[in-house]
PDBQT receptor file of N, H, CA, C and O in Angstrom, charges set to zero:
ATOM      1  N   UNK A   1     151.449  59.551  35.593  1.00  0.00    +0.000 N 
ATOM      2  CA  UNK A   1     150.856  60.874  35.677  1.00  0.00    +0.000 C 
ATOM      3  C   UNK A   1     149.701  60.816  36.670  1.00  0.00    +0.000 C 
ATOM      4  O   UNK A   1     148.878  59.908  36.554  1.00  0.00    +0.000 OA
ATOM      5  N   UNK A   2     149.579  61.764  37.683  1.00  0.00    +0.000 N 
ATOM      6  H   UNK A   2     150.247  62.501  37.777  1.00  0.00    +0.000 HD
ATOM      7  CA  UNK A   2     148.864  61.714  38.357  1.00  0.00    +0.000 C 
ATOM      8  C   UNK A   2     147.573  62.672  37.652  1.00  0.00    +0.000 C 
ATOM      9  O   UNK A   2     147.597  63.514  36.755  1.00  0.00    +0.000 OA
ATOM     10  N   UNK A   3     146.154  61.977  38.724  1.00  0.00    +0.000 N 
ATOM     11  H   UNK A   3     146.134  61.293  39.453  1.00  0.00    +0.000 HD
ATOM     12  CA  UNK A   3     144.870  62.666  38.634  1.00  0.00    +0.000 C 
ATOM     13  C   UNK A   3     144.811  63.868  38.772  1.00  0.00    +0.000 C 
ATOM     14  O   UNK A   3     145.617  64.253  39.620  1.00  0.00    +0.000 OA
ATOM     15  N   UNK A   4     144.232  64.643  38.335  1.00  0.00    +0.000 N 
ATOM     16  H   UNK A   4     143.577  64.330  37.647  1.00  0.00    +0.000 HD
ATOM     17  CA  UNK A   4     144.269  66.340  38.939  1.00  0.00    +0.000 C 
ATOM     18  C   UNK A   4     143.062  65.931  40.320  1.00  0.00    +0.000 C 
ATOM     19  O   UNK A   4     142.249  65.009  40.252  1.00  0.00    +0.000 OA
ATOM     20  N   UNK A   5     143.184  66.631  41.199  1.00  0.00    +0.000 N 
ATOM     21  H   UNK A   5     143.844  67.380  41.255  1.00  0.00    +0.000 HD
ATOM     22  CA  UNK A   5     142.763  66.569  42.437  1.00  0.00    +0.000 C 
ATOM     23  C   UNK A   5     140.939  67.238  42.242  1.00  0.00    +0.000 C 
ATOM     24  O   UNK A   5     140.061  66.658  42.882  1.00  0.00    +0.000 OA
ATOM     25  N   UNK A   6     140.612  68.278  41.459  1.00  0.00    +0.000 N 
ATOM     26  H   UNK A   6     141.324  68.749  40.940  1.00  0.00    +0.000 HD
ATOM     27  CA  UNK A   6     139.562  68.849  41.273  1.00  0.00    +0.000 C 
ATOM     28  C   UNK A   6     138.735  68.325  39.358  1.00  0.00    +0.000 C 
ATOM     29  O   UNK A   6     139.441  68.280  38.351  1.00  0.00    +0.000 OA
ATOM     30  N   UNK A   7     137.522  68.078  39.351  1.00  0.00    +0.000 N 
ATOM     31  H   UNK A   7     136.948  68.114  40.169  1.00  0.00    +0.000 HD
ATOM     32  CA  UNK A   7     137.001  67.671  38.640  1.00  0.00    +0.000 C 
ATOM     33  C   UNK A   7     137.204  68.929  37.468  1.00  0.00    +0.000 C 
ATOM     34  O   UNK A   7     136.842  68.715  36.312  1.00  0.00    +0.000 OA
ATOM     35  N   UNK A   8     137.777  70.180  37.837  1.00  0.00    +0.000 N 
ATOM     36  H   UNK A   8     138.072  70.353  38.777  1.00  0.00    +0.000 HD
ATOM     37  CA  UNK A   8     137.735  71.576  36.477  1.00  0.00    +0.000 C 
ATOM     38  C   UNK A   8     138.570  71.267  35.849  1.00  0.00    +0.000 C 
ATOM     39  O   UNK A   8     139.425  70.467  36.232  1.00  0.00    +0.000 OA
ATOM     40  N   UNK A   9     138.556  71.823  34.691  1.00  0.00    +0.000 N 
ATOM     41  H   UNK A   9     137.863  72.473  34.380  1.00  0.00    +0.000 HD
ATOM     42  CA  UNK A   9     139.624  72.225  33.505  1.00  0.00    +0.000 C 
ATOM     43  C   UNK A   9     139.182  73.176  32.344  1.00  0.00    +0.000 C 
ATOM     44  O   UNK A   9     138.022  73.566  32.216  1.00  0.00    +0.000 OA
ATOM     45  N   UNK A  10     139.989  73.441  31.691  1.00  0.00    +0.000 N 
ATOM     46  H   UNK A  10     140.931  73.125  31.795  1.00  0.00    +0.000 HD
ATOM     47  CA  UNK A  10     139.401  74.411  30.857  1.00  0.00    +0.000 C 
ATOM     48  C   UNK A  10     138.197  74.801  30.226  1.00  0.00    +0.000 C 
ATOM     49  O   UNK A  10     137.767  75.946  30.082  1.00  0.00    +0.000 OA
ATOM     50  N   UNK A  11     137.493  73.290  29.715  1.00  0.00    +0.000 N 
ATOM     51  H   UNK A  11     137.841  72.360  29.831  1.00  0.00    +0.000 HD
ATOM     52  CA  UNK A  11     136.634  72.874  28.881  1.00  0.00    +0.000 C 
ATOM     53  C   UNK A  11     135.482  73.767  29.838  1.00  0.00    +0.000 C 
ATOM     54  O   UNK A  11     134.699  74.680  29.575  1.00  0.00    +0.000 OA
ATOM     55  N   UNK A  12     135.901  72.810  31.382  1.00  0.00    +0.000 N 
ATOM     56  H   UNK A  12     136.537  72.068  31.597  1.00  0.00    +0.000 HD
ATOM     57  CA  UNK A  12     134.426  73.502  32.068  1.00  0.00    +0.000 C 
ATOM     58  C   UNK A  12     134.209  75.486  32.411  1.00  0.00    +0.000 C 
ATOM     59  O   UNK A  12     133.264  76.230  32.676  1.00  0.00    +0.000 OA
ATOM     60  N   UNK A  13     135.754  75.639  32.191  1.00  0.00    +0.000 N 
ATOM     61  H   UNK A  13     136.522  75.035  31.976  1.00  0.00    +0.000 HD
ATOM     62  CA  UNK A  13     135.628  77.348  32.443  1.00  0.00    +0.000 C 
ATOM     63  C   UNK A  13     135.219  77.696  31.130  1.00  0.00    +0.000 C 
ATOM     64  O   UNK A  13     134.416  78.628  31.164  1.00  0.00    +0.000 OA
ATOM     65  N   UNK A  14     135.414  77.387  30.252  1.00  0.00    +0.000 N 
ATOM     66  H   UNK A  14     136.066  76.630  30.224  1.00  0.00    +0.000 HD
ATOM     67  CA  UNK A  14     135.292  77.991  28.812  1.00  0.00    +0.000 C 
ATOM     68  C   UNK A  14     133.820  77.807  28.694  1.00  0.00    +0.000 C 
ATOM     69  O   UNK A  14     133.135  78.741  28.279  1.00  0.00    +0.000 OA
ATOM     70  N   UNK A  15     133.259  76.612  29.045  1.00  0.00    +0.000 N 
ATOM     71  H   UNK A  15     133.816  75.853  29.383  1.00  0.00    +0.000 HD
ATOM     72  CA  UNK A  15     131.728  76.515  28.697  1.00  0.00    +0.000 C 
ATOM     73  C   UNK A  15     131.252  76.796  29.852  1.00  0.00    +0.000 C 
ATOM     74  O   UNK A  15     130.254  76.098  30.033  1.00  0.00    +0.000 OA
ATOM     75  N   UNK A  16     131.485  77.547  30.833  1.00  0.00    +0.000 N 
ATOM     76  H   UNK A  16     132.295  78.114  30.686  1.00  0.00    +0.000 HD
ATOM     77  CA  UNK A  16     130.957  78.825  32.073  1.00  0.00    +0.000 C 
ATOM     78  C   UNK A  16     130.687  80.086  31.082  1.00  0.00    +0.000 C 
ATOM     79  O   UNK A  16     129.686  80.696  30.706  1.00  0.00    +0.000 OA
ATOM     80  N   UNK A  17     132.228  80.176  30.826  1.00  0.00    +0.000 N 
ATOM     81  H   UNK A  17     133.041  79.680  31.132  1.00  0.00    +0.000 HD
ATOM     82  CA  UNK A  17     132.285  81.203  29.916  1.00  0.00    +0.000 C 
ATOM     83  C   UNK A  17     131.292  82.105  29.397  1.00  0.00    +0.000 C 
ATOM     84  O   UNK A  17     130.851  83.243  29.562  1.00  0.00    +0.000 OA
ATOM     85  N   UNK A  18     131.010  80.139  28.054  1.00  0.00    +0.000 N 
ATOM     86  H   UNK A  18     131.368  79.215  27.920  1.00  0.00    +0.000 HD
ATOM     87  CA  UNK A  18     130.080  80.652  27.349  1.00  0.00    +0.000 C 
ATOM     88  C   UNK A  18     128.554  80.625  27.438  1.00  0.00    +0.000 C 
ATOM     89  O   UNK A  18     127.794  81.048  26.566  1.00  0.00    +0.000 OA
ATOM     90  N   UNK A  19     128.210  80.083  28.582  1.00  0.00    +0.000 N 
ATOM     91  H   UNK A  19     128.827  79.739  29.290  1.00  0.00    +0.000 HD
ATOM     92  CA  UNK A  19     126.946  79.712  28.418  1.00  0.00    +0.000 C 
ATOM     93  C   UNK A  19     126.422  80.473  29.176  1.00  0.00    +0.000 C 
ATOM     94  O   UNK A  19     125.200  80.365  29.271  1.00  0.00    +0.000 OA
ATOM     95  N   UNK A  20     127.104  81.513  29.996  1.00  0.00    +0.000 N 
ATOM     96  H   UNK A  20     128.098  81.601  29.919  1.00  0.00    +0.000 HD
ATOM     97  CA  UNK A  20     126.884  82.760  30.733  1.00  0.00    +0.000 C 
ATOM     98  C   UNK A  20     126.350  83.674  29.869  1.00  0.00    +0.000 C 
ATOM     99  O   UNK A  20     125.369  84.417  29.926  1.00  0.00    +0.000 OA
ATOM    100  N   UNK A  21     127.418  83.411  28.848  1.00  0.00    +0.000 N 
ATOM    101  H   UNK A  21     128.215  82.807  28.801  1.00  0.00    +0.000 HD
ATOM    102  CA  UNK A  21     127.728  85.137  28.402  1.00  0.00    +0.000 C 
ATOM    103  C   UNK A  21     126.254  84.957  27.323  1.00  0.00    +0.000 C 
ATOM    104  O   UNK A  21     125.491  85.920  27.250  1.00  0.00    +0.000 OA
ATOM    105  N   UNK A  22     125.961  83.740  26.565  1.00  0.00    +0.000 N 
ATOM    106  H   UNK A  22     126.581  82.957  26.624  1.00  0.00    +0.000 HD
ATOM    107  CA  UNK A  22     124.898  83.598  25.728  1.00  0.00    +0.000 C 
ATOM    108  C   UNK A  22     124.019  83.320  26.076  1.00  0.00    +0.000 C 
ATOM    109  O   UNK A  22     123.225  82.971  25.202  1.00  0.00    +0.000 OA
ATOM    110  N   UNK A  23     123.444  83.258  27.756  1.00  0.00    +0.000 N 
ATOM    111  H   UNK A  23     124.089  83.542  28.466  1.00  0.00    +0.000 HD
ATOM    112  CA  UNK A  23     122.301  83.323  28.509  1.00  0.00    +0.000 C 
ATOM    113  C   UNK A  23     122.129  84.781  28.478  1.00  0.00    +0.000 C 
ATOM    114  O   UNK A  23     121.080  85.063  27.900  1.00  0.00    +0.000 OA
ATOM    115  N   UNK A  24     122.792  85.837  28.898  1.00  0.00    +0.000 N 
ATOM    116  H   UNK A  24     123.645  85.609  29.368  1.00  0.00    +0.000 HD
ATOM    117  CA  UNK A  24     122.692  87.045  29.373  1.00  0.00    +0.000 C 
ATOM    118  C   UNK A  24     122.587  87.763  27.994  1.00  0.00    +0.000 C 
ATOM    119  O   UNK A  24     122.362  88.969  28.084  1.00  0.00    +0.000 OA
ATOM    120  N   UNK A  25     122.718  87.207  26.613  1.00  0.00    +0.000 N 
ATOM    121  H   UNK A  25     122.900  86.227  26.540  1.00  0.00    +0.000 HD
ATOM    122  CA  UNK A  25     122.765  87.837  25.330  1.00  0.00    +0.000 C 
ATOM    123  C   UNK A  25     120.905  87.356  24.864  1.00  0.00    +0.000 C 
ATOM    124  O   UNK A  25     120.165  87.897  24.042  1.00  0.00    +0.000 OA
ATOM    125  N   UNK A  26     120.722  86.519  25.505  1.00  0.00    +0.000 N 
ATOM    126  H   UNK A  26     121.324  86.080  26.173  1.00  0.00    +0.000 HD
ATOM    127  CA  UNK A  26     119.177  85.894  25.204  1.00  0.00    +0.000 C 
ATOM    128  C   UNK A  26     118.268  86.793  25.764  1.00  0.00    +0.000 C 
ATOM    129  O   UNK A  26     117.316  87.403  25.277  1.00  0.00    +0.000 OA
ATOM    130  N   UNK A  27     118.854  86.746  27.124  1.00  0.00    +0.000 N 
ATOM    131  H   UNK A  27     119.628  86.250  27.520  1.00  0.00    +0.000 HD
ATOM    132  CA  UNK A  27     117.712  87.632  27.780  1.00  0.00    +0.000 C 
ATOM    133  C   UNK A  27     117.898  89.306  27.656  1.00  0.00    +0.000 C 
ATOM    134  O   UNK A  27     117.018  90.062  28.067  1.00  0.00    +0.000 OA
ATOM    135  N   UNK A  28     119.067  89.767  27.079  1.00  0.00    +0.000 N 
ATOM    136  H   UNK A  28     119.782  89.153  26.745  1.00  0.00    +0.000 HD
ATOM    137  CA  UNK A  28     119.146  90.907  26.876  1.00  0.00    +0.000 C 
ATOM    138  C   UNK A  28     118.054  91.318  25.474  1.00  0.00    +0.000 C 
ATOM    139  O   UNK A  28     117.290  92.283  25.507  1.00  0.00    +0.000 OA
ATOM    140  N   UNK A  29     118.158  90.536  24.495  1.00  0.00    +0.000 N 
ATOM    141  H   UNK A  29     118.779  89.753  24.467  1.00  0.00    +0.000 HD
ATOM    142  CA  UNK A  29     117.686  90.386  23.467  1.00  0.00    +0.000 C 
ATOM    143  C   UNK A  29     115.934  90.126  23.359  1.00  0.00    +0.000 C 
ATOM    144  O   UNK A  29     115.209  90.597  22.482  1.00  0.00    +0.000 OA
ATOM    145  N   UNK A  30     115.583  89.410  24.294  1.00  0.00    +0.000 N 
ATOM    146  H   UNK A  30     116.172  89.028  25.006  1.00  0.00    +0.000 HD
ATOM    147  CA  UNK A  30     114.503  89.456  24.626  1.00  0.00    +0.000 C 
ATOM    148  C   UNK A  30     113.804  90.834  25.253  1.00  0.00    +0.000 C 
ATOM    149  O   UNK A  30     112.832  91.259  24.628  1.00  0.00    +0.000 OA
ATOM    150  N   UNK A  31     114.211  91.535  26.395  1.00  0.00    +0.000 N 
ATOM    151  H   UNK A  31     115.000  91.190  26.902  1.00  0.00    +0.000 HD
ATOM    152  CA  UNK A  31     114.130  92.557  26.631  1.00  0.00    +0.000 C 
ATOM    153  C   UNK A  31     114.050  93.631  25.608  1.00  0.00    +0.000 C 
ATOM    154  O   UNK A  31     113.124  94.427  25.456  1.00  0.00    +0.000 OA
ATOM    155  N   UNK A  32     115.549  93.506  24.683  1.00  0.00    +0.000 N 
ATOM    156  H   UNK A  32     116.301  92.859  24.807  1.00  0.00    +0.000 HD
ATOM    157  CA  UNK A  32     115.381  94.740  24.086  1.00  0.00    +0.000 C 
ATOM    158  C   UNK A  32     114.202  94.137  22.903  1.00  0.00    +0.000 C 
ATOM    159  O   UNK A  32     113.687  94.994  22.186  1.00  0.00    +0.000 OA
ATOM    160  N   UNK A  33     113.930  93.184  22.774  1.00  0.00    +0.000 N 
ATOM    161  H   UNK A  33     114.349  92.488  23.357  1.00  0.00    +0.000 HD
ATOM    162  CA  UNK A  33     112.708  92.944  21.509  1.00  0.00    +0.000 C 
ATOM    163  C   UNK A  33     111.740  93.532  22.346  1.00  0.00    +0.000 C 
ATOM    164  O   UNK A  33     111.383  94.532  21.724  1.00  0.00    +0.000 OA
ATOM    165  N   UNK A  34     110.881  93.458  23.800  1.00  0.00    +0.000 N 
ATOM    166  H   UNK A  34     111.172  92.646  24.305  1.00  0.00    +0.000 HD
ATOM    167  CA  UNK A  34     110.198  94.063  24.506  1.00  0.00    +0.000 C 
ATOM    168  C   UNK A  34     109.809  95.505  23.974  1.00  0.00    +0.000 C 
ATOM    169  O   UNK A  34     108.833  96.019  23.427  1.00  0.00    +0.000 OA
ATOM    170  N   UNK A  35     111.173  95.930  24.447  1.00  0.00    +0.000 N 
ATOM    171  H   UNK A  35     111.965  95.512  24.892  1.00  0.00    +0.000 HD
ATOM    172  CA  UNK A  35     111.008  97.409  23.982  1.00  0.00    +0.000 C 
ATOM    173  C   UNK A  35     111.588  98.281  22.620  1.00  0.00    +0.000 C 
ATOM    174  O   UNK A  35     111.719  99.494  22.457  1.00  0.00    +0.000 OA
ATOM    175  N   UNK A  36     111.796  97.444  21.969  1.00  0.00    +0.000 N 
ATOM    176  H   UNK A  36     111.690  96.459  22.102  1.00  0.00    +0.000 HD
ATOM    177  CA  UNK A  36     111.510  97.594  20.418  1.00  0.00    +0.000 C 
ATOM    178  C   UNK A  36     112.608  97.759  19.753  1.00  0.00    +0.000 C 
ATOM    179  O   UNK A  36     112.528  98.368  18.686  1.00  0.00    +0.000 OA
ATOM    180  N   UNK A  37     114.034  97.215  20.254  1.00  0.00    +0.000 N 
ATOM    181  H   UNK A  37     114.099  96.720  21.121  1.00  0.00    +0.000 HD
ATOM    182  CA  UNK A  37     114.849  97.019  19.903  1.00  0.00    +0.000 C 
ATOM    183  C   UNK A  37     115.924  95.640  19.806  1.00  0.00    +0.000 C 
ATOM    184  O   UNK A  37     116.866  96.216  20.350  1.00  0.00    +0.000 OA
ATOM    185  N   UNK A  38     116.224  94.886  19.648  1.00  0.00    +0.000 N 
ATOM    186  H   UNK A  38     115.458  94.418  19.206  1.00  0.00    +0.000 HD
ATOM    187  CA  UNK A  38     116.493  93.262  19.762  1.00  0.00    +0.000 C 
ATOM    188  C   UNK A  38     118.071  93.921  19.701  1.00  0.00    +0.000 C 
ATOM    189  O   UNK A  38     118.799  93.872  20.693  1.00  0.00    +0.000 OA
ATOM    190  N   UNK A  39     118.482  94.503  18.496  1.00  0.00    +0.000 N 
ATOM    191  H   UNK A  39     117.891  94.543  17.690  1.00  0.00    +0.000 HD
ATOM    192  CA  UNK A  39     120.046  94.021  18.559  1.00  0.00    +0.000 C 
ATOM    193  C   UNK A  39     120.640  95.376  19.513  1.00  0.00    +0.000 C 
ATOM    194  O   UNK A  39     121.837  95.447  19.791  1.00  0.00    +0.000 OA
ATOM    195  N   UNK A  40     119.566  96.508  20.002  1.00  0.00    +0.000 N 
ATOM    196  H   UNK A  40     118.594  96.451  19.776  1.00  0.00    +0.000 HD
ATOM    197  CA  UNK A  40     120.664  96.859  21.216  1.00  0.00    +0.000 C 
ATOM    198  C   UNK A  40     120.514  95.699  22.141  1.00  0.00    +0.000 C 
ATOM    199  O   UNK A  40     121.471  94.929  22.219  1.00  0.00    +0.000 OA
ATOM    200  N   UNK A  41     119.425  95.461  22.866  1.00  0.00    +0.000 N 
ATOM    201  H   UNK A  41     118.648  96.086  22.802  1.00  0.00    +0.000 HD
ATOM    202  CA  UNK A  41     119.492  94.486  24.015  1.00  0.00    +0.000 C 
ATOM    203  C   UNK A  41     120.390  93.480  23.360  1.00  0.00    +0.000 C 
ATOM    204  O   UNK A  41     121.478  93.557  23.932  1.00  0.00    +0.000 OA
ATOM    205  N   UNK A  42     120.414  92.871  22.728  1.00  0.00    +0.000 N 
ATOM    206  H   UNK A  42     119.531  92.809  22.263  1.00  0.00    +0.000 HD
ATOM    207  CA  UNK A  42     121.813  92.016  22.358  1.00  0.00    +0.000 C 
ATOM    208  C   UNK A  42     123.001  92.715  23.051  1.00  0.00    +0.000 C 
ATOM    209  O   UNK A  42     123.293  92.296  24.172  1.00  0.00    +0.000 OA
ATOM    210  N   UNK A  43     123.690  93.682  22.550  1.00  0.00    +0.000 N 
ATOM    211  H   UNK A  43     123.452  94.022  21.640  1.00  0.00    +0.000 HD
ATOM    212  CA  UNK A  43     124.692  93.956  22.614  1.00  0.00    +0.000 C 
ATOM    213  C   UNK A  43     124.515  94.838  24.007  1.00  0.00    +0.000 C 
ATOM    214  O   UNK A  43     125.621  95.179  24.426  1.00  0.00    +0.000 OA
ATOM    215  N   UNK A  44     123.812  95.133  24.540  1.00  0.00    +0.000 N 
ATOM    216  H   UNK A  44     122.914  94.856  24.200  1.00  0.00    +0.000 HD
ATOM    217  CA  UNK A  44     123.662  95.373  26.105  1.00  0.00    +0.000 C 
ATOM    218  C   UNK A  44     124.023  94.015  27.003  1.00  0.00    +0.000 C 
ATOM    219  O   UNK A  44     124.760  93.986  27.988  1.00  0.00    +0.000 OA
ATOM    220  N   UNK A  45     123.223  92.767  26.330  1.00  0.00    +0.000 N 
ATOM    221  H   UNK A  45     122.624  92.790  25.529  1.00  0.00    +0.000 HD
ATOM    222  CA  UNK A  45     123.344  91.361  27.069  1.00  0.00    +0.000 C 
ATOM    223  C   UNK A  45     124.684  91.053  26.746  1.00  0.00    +0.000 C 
ATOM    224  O   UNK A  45     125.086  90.189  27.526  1.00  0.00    +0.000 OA
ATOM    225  N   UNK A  46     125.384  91.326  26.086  1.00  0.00    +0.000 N 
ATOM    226  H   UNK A  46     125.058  92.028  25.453  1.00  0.00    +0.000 HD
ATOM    227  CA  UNK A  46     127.116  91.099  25.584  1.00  0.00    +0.000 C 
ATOM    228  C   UNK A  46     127.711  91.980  26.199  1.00  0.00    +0.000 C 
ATOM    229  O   UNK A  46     128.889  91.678  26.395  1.00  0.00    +0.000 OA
ATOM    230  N   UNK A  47     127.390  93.023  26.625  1.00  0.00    +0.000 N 
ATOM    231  H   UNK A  47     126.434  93.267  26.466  1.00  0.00    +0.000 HD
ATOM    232  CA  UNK A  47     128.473  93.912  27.944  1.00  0.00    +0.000 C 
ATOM    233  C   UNK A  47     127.913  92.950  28.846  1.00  0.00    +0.000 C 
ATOM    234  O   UNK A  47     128.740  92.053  29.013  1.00  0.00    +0.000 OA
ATOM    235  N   UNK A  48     126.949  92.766  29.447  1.00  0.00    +0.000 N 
ATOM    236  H   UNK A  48     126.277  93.495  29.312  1.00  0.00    +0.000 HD
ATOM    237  CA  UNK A  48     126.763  92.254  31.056  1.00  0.00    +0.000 C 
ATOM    238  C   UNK A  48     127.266  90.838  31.230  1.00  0.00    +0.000 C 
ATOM    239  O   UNK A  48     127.625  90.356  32.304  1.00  0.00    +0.000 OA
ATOM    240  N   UNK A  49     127.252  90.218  30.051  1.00  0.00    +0.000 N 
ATOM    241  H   UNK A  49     126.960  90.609  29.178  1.00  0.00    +0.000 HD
ATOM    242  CA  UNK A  49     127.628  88.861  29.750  1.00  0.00    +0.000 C 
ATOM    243  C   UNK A  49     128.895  88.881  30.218  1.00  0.00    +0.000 C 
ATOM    244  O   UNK A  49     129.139  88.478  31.355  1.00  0.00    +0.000 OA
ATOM    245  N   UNK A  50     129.664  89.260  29.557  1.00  0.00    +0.000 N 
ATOM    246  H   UNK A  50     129.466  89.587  28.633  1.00  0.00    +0.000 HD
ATOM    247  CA  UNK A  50     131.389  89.166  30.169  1.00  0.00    +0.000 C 
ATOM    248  C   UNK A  50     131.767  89.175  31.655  1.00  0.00    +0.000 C 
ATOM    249  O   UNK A  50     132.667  88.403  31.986  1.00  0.00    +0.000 OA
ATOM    250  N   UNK A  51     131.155  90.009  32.672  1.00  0.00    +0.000 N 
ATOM    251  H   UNK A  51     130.424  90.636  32.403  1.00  0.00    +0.000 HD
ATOM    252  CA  UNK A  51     131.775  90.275  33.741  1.00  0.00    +0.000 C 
ATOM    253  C   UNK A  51     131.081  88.519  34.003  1.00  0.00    +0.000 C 
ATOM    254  O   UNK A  51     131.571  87.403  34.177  1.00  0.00    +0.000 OA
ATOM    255  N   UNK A  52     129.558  89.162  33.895  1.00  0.00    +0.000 N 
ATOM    256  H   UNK A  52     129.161  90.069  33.754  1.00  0.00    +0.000 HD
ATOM    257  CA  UNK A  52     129.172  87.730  34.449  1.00  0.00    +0.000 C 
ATOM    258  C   UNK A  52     129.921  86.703  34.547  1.00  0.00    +0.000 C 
ATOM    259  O   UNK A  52     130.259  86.123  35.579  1.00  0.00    +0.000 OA
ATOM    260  N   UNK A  53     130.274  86.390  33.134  1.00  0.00    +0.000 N 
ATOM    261  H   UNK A  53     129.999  86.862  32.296  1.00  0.00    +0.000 HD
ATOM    262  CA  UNK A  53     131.078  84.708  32.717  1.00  0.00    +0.000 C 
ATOM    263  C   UNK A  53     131.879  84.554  33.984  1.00  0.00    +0.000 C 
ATOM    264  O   UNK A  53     131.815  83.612  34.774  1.00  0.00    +0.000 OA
ATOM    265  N   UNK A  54     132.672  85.665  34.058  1.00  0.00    +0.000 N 
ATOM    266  H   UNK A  54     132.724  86.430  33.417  1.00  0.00    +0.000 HD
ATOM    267  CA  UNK A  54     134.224  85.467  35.164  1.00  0.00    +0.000 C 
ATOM    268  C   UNK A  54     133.478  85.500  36.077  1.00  0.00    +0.000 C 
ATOM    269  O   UNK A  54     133.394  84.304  36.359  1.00  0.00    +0.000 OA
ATOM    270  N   UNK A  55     132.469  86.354  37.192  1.00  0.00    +0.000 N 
ATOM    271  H   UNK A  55     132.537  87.325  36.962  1.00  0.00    +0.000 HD
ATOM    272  CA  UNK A  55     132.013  86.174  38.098  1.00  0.00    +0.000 C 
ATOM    273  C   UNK A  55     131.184  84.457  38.428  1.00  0.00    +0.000 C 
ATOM    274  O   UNK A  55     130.694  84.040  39.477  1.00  0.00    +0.000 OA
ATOM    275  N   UNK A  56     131.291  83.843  37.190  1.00  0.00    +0.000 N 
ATOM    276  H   UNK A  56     131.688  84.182  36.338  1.00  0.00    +0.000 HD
ATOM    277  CA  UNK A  56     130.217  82.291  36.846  1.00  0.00    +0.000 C 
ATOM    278  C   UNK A  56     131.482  81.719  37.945  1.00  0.00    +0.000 C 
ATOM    279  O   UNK A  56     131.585  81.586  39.165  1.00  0.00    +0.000 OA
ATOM    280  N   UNK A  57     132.349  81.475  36.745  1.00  0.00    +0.000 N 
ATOM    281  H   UNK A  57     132.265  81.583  35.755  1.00  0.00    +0.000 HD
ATOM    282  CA  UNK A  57     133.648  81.023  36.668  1.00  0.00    +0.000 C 
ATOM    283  C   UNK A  57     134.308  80.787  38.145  1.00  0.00    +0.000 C 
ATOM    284  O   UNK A  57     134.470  79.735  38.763  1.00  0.00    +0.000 OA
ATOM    285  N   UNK A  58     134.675  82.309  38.540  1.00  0.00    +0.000 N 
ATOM    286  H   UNK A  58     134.544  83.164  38.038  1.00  0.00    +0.000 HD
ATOM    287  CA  UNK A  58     134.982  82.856  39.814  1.00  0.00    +0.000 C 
ATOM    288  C   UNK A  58     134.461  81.919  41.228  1.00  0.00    +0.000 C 
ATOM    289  O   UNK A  58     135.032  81.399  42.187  1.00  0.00    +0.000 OA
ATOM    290  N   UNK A  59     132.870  82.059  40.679  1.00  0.00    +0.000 N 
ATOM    291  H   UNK A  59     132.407  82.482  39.900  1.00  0.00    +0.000 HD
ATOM    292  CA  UNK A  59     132.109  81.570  41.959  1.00  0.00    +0.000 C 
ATOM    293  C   UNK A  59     132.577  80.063  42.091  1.00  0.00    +0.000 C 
ATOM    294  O   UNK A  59     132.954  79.534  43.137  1.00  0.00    +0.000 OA
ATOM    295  N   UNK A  60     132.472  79.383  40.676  1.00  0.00    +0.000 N 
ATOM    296  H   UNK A  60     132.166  79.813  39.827  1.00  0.00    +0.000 HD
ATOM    297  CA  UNK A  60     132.817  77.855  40.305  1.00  0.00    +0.000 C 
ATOM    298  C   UNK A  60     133.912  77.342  41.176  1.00  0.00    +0.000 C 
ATOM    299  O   UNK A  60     133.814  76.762  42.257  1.00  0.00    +0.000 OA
ATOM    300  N   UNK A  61     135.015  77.680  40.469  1.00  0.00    +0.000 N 
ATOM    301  H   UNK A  61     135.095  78.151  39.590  1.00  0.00    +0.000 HD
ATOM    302  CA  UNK A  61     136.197  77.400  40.783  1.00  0.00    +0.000 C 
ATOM    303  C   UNK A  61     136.774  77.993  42.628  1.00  0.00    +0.000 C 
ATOM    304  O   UNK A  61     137.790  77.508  43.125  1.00  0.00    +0.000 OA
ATOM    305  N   UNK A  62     136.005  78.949  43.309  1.00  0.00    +0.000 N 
ATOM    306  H   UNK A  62     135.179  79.343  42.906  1.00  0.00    +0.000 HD
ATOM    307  CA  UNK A  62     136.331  79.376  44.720  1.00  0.00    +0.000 C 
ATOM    308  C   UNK A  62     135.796  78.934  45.347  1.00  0.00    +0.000 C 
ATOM    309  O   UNK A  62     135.893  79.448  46.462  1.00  0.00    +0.000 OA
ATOM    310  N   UNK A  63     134.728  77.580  45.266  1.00  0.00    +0.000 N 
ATOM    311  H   UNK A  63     134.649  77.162  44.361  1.00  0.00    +0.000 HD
ATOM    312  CA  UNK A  63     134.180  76.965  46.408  1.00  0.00    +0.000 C 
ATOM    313  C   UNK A  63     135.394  76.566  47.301  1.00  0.00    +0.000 C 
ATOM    314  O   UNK A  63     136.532  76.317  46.901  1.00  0.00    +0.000 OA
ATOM    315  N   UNK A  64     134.903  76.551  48.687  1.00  0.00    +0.000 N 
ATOM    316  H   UNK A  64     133.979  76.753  49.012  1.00  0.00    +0.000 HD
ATOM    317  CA  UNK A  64     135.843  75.933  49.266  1.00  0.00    +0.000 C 
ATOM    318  C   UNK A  64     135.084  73.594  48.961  1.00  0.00    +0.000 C 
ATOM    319  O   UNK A  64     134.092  72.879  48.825  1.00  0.00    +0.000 OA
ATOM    320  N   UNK A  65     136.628  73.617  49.048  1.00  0.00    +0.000 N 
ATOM    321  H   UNK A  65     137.434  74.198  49.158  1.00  0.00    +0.000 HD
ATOM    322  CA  UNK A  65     136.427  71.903  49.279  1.00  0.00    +0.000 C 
ATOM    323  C   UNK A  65     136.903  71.277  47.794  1.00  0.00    +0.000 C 
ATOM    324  O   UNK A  65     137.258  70.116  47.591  1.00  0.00    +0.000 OA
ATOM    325  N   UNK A  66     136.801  72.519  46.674  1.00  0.00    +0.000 N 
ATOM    326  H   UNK A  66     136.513  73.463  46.839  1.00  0.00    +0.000 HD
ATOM    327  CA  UNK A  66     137.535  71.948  45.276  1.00  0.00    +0.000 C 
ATOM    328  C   UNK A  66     138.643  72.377  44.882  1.00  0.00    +0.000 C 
ATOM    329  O   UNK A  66     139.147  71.931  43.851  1.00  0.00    +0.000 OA
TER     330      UNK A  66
């Protein structure tokens, strides 16, 4: 069986994924504690989180050279 040619695999998209989407849920959450709400900014940081992840992901995996 041969090597895969690029150091990715799932593990590393999945923990793009997630460590996107629960960065952008921190700081949403922080914000909305700012302004006097925590679990909208949560769930504001959980819409923006998602595109992010794939845009993480996206950027990851489209370098040229991998």
């Amino acid at each position: 069986m041969a090597a895969p040619t690029t150091p990715h695999s799932l593990a590393t998209a999945s923990g793009l994924l997630l460590g996107s989407l629960g960065f952008a849920m921190i700081v949403g959450a922080l914000i909305g504690w700012a302004f006097g709400s925590a679990a909208i900014g949560l769930l504001i940081g959980a819409i923006v989180g998602i595109p992010l992840g794939v845009f993480v992901v996206y950027l990851v995996y489209n370098r040229p050279g991998t």
